[in-house]
N, C-alpha and C positions, 0 to 999 in steps of 0.2 A: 408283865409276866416275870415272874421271880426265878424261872428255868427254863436254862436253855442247853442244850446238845450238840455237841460237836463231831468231825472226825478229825483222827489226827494217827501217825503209823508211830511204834515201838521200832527196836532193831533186837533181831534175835539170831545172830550170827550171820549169813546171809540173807535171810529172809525178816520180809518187814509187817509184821502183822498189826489188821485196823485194833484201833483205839476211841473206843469214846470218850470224849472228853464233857462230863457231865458237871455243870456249873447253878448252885441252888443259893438264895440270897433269901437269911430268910430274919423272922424281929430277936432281938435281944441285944447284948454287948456285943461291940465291933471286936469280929476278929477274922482269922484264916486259916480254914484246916484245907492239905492237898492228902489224901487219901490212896489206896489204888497201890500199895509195893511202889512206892517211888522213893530213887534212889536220892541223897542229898541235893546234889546237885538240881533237881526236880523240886526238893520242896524249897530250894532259896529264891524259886520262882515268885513267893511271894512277895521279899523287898523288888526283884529287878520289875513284877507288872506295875505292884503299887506307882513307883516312882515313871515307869515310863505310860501309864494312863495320865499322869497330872499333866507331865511334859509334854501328853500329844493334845493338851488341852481338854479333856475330859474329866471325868467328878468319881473316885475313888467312892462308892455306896461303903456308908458307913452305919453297916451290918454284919449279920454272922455268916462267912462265906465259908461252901461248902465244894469244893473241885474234887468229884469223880474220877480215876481213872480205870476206866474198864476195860478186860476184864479183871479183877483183882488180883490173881494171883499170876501177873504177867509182870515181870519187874521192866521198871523204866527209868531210864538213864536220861542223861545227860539235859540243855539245855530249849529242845526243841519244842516243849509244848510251852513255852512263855507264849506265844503268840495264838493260840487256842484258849489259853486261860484266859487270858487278856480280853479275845473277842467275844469270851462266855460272860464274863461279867461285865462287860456294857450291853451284851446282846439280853442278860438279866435283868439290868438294872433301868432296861427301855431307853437307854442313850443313842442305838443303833439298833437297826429293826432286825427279828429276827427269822424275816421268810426268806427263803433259799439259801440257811444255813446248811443244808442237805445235799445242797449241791458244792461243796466245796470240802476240801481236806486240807488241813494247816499243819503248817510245821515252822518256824524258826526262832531263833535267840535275841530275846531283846536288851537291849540296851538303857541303860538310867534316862538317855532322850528319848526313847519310844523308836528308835531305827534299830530297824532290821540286823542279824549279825549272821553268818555262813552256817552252816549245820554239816554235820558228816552224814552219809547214807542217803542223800538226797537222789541218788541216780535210783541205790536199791530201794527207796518208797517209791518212787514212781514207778520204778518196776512191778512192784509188787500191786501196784494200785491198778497197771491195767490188766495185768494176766488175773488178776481176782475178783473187778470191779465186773457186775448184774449187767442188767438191761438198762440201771441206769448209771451213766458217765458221769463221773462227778471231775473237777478240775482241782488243778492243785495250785495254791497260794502258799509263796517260800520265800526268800532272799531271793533281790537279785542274784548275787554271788554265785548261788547254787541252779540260777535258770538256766545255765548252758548244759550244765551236764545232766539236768533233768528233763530236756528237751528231745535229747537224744532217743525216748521213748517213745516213738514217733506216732502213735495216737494218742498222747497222755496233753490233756490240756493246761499247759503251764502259764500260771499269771504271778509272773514276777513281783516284789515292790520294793521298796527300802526301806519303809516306814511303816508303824501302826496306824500314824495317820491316812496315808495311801491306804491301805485295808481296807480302812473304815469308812473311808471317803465311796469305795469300790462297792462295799456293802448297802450305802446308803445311794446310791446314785440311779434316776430313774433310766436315764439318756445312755449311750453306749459312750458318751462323748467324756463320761464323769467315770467310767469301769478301766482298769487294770487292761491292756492290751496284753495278747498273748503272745506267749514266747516262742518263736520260731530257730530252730538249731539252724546254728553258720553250714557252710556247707563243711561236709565231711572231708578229710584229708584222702589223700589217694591212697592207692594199695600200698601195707607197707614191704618196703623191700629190705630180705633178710640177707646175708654173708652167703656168699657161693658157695658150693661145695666142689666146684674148681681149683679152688683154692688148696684144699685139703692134695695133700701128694701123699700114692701111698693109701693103706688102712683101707685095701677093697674089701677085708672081709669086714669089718667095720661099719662103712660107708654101706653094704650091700643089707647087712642085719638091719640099719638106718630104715635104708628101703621099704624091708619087709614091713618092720613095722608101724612104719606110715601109710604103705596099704593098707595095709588088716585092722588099725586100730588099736595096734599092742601096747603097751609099756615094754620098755627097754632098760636093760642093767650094764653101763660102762665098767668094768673095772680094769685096772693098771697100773705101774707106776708110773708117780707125777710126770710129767713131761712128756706123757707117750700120745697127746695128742684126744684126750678124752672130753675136755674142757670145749678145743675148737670144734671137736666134731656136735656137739651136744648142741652150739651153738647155732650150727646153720641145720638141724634138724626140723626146726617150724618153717622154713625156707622148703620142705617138700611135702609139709601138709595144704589143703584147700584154706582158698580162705577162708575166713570165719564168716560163719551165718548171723543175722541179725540177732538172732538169742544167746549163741554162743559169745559175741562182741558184749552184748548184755548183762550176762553173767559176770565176765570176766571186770567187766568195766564195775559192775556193783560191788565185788569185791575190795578194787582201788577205792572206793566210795567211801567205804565205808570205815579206812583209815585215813582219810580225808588227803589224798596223794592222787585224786582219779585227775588225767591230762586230756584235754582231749585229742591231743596229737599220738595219745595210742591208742584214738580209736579202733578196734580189728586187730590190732597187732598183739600176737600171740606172746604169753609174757613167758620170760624166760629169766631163772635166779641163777646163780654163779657163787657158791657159798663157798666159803674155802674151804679144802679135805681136811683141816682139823678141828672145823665147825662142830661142837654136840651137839645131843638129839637135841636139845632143850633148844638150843640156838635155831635151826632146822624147822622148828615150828609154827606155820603158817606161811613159809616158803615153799618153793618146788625146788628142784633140779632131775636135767634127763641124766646126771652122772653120779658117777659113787669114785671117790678113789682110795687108796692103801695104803 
C-alpha cells in the first residue's frame, strides 16, 4: 500500500486540534514534499525522519513522498509530527503494517538516531484527545519525557517509548508481551497548602472584600501605595478558594504545558504571578495577578 493516514494534534493557543497526517509514496524521482501550512521547523522534518529511519534500521523508499497535513489551512509548528511522518512512510512503504493505525495518535521529535525527544503541549493533546475523542478511544504514543504529565488525563491511554524503533516494534507485534505498556500517573501530591491569612495584621476591610469575592466568584481590583500590603494579601487569596476540580487542574496544567514549564508538583495548585508594579502591558501578557499598584 503506497498510503497511509495518521492522527496526530496541532497546538492553537490552549487548545489542541486533530490532524491527519496523510503520507503518499508514489513512481518518479526521489524526493520530499510536507505540505498542509507547516511552519519551517515542520518541514526540516525531512532530514531529521530520513536520517532517524536508516539509524532505527529501516530502508528510506526512495520515491516521490508526498506528507499531508490536514486540515490545510491550520498552521503547524514545531517538531512534533517527526514521529507520525516517520510512521506514515514505513507504514507506506509495507516495512510496518498498517492495521490499527486508527487506533493511535502520534506526536514527538525525533532525533538523527531515531530516539524520541520531549514535545511541548503534551498534557494539552491529551486533553484535548479525550474531551473530543467518539465512541472510539484511540491511545496516545509520545516520549517518554512527556508520559507523566500526559498521564495525568486519567482516561487517556498513554503508551510511552523512547525510540522509533520501540514504535515500530509496538506496531508490528502480535503478543501483548512485544506492545508498549501503558502509562500509569505516580500518585498525585497532597492538597497544596497556600500562606495563611493569619498572618496578614490589620486590612479587615481588605481581607473581608477577599472574602466576598471568593464566594461569589468575582474578580477583584487591589489598589495602593507599594508597601500597603497588596502584594501579601493577593497572595494568600487562592488559600480561600475550593480546591480545584479535575478540569480546572487540567486546564491550568495545559497551559504550563504548553510552555513546556508544566511540574507535576503543582498539580491543583492554583497559579498565582507577582509582576512588579512597574511591569508594562506588553510585559503583563500571558501572566495574571490578583493586584494592581500605583
Amino acid at each position: 500500500m503506497s498510503l497511509a493516514v495518521l492522527r496526530s494534534r496541532a497546538l492553537a493557543g490552549m487548545d489542541a486540534p486533530e490532524v491527519g497526517v496523510e503520507v503518499h509514496l508514489a513512481n518518479g524521482l526521489p524526493a520530499f514534499h510536507i505540505v498542509g501550512l507547516a511552519e519551517t521547523e515542520v518541514k526540516e522534518a525531512r532530514d531529521r525522519v530520513r536520517a532517524a529511519i536508516q539509524n532505527a534500521g529501516y530502508e528510506m523508499p526512495a520515491q516521490r513522498i508526498t506528507v499531508s497535513l490536514a486540515p490545510a489551512d491550520l498552521p503547524k509548528e514545531s517538531g512534533r509530527f517527526d514521529l507520525p511522518i516517520a510512521i506514515g512512510i514505513l507504514a507506506a512503504s509495507g516495512q510496518i503494517p498498517t492495521r490499527g493505525l486508527e487506533q493511535y495518535e502520534f506526536a514527538g521529535e525525533l532525533s538523527l538516531t531515531g530516539a524520541l525527544r520531549p514535545i511541548r503541549g503534551a498534557l494539552a493533546m491529551a486533553f484535548a484527545m479525550r474531551r473530543k475523542q467518539t465512541s472510539k478511544t484511540r491511545a496516545f504514543i509520545l516520549p517518554l519525557e512527556n508520559a507523566e504529565e500526559a498521564a495525568l488525563v486519567s482516561e487517556a491511554l498513554i503508551h510511552p517509548a523512547r525510540s522509533l524503533s520501540q514504535v515500530c516494534s509496538h506496531l508490528c507485534a502480535v503478543t501483548e508481551e512485544g506492545r508498549l505498556p501503558r502509562h500509569i500517573a505516580a500518585a498525585l501530591p497532597l492538597p497544596p497548602c497556600y500562606p495563611d491569612f493569619a498572618e496578614v495584621k490589620g486590612q479587615r476591610v481588605a481581607k473581608r472584600a477577599l472574602e466576598i469575592a471568593a464566594a461569589g466568584g468575582h474578580s477583584i481590583l487591589l489598589v495602593g501605595p507599594p508597601g500597603s500590603g497588596k502584594t501579601m494579601l493577593a497572595s494568600r487569596f487562592a488559600g480561600l478558594l475550593p480546591q480545584m476540580t479535575d478540569e480546572e487542574a487540567l486546564e491550568a496544567a495545559a497551559v504550563q504545558s504548553l510552555s513546556g514549564k508544566f511540574q507535576a508538583a503543582l498539580w491543583k495548585v492554583r497559579p498565582y504571578r507577582a509582576p512588579h508594579h512597574t511591569s508594562s502591558g506588553v510585559a503583563l501578557v500571558g501572566g495574571g495577578s490578583c493586584k494592581n499598584s500605583n
